[in-house]
C-alpha positions as CSV (number, residue, x, y, z in Angstrom):
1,X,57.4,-147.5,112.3
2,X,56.6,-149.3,115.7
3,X,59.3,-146.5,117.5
4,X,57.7,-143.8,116.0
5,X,54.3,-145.6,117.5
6,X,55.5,-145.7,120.8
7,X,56.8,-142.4,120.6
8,X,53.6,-140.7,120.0
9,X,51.8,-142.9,122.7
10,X,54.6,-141.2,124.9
11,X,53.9,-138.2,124.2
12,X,50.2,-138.8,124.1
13,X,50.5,-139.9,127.9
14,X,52.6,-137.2,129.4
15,X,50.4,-134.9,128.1
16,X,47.5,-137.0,130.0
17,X,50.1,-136.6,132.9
18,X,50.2,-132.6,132.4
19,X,46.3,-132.4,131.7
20,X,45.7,-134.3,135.3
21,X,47.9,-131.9,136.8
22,X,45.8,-128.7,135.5
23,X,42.8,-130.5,136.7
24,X,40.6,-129.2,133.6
25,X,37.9,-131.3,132.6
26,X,38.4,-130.4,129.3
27,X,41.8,-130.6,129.1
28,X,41.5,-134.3,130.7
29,X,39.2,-135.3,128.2
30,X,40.9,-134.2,125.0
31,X,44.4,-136.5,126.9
32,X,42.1,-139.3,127.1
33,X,40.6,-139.5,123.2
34,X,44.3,-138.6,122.5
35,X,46.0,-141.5,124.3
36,X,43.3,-144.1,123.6
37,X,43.8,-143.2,119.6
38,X,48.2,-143.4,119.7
39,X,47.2,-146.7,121.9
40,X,44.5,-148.0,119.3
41,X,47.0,-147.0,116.5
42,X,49.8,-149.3,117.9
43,X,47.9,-152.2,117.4
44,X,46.7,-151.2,113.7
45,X,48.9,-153.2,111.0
46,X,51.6,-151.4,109.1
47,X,51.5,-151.5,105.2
């Protein structure tokens, strides 16, 4: 499960990348509480 983690945080950050680039404020704040939850959910404990 930790690849699949990582994977999402990837993805989670080039779309951070891609909202920076637009330079919408909303589109910058919806990267940020999407890559700060794949980054909080790679330190949560698998089952």
């Amino acid at each position: 499960m930790k690849g699949i983690k990582l994977g999402l945080l990837g993805i989670a950050l080039s779309l951070l990348g891609i909202a920076i680039a637009m330079g919408n404020v909303f589109a910058i704040a919806g990267a940020v509480i999407g890559a700060l939850t794949a980054l909080a959910g790679c330190f949560v404990k698998d089952k």
